[in-house]
C-alpha positions in Angstrom: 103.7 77.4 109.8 104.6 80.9 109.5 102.6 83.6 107.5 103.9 86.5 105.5 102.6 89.1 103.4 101.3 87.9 100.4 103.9 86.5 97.7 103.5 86.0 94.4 105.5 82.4 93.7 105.3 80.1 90.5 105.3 76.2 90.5 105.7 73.8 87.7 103.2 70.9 87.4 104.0 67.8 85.3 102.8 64.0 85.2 103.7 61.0 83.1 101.9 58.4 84.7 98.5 57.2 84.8 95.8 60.4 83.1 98.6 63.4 83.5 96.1 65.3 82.3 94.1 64.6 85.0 96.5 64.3 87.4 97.6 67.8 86.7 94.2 69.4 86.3 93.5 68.0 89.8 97.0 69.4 91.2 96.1 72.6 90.2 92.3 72.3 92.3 94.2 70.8 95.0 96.7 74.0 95.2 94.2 76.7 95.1 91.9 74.3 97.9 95.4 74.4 99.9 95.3 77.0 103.2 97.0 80.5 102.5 97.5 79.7 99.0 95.8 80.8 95.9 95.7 79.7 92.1 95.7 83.5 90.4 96.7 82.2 86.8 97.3 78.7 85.0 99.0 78.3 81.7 97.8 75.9 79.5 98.5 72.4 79.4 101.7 71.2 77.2 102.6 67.5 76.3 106.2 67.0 76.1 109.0 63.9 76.2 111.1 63.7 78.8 113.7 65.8 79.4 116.6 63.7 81.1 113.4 61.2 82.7 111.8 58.0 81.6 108.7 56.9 80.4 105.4 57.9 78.5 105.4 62.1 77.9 104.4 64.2 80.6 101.6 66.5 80.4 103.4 70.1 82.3 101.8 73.6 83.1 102.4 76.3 85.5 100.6 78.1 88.0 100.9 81.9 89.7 99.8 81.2 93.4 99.6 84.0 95.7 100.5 82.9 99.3 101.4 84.3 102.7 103.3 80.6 103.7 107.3 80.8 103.9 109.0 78.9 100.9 109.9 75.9 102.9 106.3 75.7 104.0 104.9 75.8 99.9 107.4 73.4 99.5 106.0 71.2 102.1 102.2 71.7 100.5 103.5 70.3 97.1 105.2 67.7 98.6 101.6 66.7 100.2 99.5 67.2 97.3 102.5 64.8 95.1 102.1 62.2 98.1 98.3 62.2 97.7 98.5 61.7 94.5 100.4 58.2 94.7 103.8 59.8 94.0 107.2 57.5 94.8 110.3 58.8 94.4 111.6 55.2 94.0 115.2 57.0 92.3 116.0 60.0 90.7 114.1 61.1 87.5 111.4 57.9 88.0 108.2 58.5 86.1 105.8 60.5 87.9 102.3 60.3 88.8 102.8 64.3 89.6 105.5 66.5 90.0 105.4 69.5 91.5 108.6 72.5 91.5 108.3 75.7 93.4 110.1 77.7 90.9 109.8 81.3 92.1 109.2 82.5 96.0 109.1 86.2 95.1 112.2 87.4 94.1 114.0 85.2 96.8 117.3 83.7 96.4 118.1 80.8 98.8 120.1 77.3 98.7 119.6 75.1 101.2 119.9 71.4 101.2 116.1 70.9 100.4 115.3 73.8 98.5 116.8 76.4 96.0 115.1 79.4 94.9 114.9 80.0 91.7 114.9 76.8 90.4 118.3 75.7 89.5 116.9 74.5 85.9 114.2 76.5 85.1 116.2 78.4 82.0 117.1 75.1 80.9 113.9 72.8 79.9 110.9 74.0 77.6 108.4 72.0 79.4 108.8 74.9 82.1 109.6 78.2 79.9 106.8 77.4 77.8 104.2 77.6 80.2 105.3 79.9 82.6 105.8 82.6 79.5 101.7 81.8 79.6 101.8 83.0 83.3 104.9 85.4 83.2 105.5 86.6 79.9 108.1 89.6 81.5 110.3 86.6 82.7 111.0 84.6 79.5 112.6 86.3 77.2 113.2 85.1 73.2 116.7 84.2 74.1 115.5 82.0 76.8 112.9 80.2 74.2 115.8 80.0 72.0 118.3 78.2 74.8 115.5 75.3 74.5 114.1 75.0 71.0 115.3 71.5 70.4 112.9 70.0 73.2 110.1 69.1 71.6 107.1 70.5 73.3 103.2 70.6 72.4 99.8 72.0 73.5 97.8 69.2 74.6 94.2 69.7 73.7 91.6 67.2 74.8 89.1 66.2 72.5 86.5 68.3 72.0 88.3 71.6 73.1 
Protein backbone atom coordinates (compact mmCIF):
# COMPACT_ATOMS: atom_id res chain seq x y z
CA UNK A 1 0.00 0.00 0.00
CA UNK A 2 1.44 3.23 -0.62
CA UNK A 3 0.38 6.59 1.02
CA UNK A 4 0.28 10.04 -0.48
CA UNK A 5 -0.74 13.34 0.53
CA UNK A 6 -4.26 13.58 1.02
CA UNK A 7 -6.55 13.43 -2.23
CA UNK A 8 -9.77 14.43 -2.68
CA UNK A 9 -11.38 11.41 -5.00
CA UNK A 10 -15.20 10.76 -5.71
CA UNK A 11 -16.88 7.25 -5.98
CA UNK A 12 -20.32 6.27 -7.26
CA UNK A 13 -22.42 3.87 -5.06
CA UNK A 14 -25.33 1.97 -6.51
CA UNK A 15 -27.36 -1.33 -5.67
CA UNK A 16 -30.26 -3.21 -7.31
CA UNK A 17 -30.45 -6.13 -5.34
CA UNK A 18 -31.67 -7.11 -2.11
CA UNK A 19 -32.47 -3.46 0.38
CA UNK A 20 -30.11 -1.03 -2.06
CA UNK A 21 -30.94 1.25 0.22
CA UNK A 22 -29.37 -0.45 2.74
CA UNK A 23 -26.81 -1.88 0.92
CA UNK A 24 -25.68 1.54 -0.04
CA UNK A 25 -26.13 3.28 3.32
CA UNK A 26 -23.82 0.54 4.65
CA UNK A 27 -21.19 1.07 1.69
CA UNK A 28 -20.91 4.46 2.58
CA UNK A 29 -20.09 3.32 6.74
CA UNK A 30 -17.92 0.79 5.38
CA UNK A 31 -15.84 3.48 3.21
CA UNK A 32 -15.35 6.03 5.83
CA UNK A 33 -14.42 2.74 8.51
CA UNK A 34 -11.84 1.85 5.61
CA UNK A 35 -7.85 2.76 6.66
CA UNK A 36 -6.62 6.21 5.13
CA UNK A 37 -9.85 6.98 3.77
CA UNK A 38 -12.51 9.35 4.84
CA UNK A 39 -16.29 9.97 3.93
CA UNK A 40 -16.09 14.18 3.81
CA UNK A 41 -19.62 14.59 1.91
CA UNK A 42 -22.54 12.14 0.66
CA UNK A 43 -25.16 13.14 -1.68
CA UNK A 44 -28.40 11.94 -1.27
CA UNK A 45 -29.82 8.91 -2.23
CA UNK A 46 -31.50 8.69 -5.91
CA UNK A 47 -33.64 5.69 -7.22
CA UNK A 48 -33.18 5.15 -10.81
CA UNK A 49 -33.74 2.30 -13.72
CA UNK A 50 -31.14 0.87 -15.25
CA UNK A 51 -29.02 2.39 -17.49
CA UNK A 52 -27.80 -0.31 -20.08
CA UNK A 53 -28.23 -3.09 -16.78
CA UNK A 54 -30.96 -5.44 -15.75
CA UNK A 55 -33.15 -5.82 -13.02
CA UNK A 56 -35.17 -4.02 -10.23
CA UNK A 57 -33.94 0.04 -10.04
CA UNK A 58 -30.96 0.77 -8.29
CA UNK A 59 -30.79 3.07 -5.43
CA UNK A 60 -27.13 5.38 -6.45
CA UNK A 61 -25.33 8.27 -4.47
CA UNK A 62 -21.92 9.63 -4.27
CA UNK A 63 -19.41 10.17 -1.90
CA UNK A 64 -16.26 12.87 -1.46
CA UNK A 65 -13.53 10.68 0.35
CA UNK A 66 -10.38 12.23 1.32
CA UNK A 67 -7.54 9.58 1.20
CA UNK A 68 -3.70 9.36 1.23
CA UNK A 69 -4.01 5.58 -0.71
CA UNK A 70 -2.76 5.46 -4.50
CA UNK A 71 -5.82 5.05 -6.99
CA UNK A 72 -5.13 1.48 -7.65
CA UNK A 73 -5.12 0.90 -3.95
CA UNK A 74 -8.97 2.84 -3.53
CA UNK A 75 -9.77 0.71 -6.19
CA UNK A 76 -8.77 -2.35 -4.39
CA UNK A 77 -10.85 -1.04 -1.02
CA UNK A 78 -14.15 -0.92 -3.15
CA UNK A 79 -13.51 -3.93 -4.69
CA UNK A 80 -13.37 -5.43 -0.95
CA UNK A 81 -16.24 -3.67 0.48
CA UNK A 82 -18.47 -4.96 -3.05
CA UNK A 83 -17.05 -8.54 -2.20
CA UNK A 84 -18.28 -8.26 1.37
CA UNK A 85 -21.30 -7.34 0.43
CA UNK A 86 -22.19 -10.60 -1.61
CA UNK A 87 -21.28 -9.00 -5.02
CA UNK A 88 -20.76 -11.46 -8.30
CA UNK A 89 -19.80 -10.27 -11.28
CA UNK A 90 -21.41 -13.41 -12.96
CA UNK A 91 -21.21 -11.12 -16.66
CA UNK A 92 -21.14 -7.82 -17.59
CA UNK A 93 -23.95 -5.36 -16.36
CA UNK A 94 -25.48 -8.29 -13.88
CA UNK A 95 -27.63 -6.87 -11.13
CA UNK A 96 -25.87 -5.77 -8.24
CA UNK A 97 -25.92 -6.19 -4.63
CA UNK A 98 -23.38 -3.01 -4.66
CA UNK A 99 -21.48 -1.30 -7.03
CA UNK A 100 -18.89 0.72 -6.38
CA UNK A 101 -16.81 3.39 -9.29
CA UNK A 102 -13.87 5.39 -8.31
CA UNK A 103 -14.79 8.29 -10.44
CA UNK A 104 -12.24 11.01 -9.56
CA UNK A 105 -8.49 10.43 -8.04
CA UNK A 106 -7.75 14.11 -7.90
CA UNK A 107 -7.31 15.53 -11.07
CA UNK A 108 -5.52 12.31 -12.31
CA UNK A 109 -5.72 11.04 -15.74
CA UNK A 110 -4.66 7.33 -16.19
CA UNK A 111 -5.76 4.19 -18.43
CA UNK A 112 -4.67 1.10 -17.48
CA UNK A 113 -6.19 -2.14 -18.06
CA UNK A 114 -7.98 -2.22 -14.58
CA UNK A 115 -8.54 1.31 -14.09
CA UNK A 116 -9.33 4.67 -15.94
CA UNK A 117 -9.40 7.88 -14.30
CA UNK A 118 -11.91 9.84 -14.79
CA UNK A 119 -14.50 7.53 -15.31
CA UNK A 120 -14.92 6.78 -18.93
CA UNK A 121 -18.88 7.39 -18.44
CA UNK A 122 -19.34 9.59 -15.85
CA UNK A 123 -20.80 12.56 -18.31
CA UNK A 124 -22.95 10.00 -19.74
CA UNK A 125 -25.56 8.46 -17.05
CA UNK A 126 -27.81 10.66 -14.52
CA UNK A 127 -27.63 8.24 -11.87
CA UNK A 128 -23.98 9.60 -11.38
CA UNK A 129 -24.32 13.54 -12.41
CA UNK A 130 -27.15 13.77 -10.28
CA UNK A 131 -25.54 12.97 -7.21
CA UNK A 132 -22.23 14.01 -7.56
CA UNK A 133 -23.65 17.77 -8.53
CA UNK A 134 -24.91 17.11 -4.55
CA UNK A 135 -21.11 16.62 -3.68
CA UNK A 136 -19.41 18.68 -6.57
CA UNK A 137 -21.64 21.16 -7.85
CA UNK A 138 -18.37 23.16 -9.72
CA UNK A 139 -18.04 19.87 -11.82
CA UNK A 140 -21.55 19.37 -13.37
CA UNK A 141 -22.44 21.86 -15.37
CA UNK A 142 -26.26 22.53 -16.89
CA UNK A 143 -25.07 21.21 -20.17
CA UNK A 144 -23.99 18.08 -18.61
CA UNK A 145 -27.56 17.65 -16.82
CA UNK A 146 -28.93 18.39 -20.08
CA UNK A 147 -26.66 15.48 -22.03
CA UNK A 148 -28.80 13.07 -19.64
CA UNK A 149 -32.31 14.30 -19.09
CA UNK A 150 -34.05 11.47 -20.59
CA UNK A 151 -32.91 8.92 -17.74
CA UNK A 152 -35.33 8.93 -15.51
CA UNK A 153 -33.92 9.50 -12.08
CA UNK A 154 -35.55 10.10 -8.52
CA UNK A 155 -34.85 11.08 -4.81
CA UNK A 156 -35.56 8.07 -2.83
CA UNK A 157 -36.99 9.08 0.42
CA UNK A 158 -37.70 6.36 3.02
CA UNK A 159 -40.72 6.59 4.90
CA UNK A 160 -40.93 8.79 7.43
CA UNK A 161 -38.16 11.19 6.21
Amino acid sequence: MILRDPVTAYVALGANLGDARAAVLQAFEALDSWPEVQVTSRSALYRTAPHEAQGPDFINAVARIETRLSAPDVLDALQAIEHSAGRLRSYVNAPRSLDLDLLFYGDACMHSPRLTLPHPRWRERAFVLVPLADVWPQRVGPEDLARVAGQAIARDVAVGE
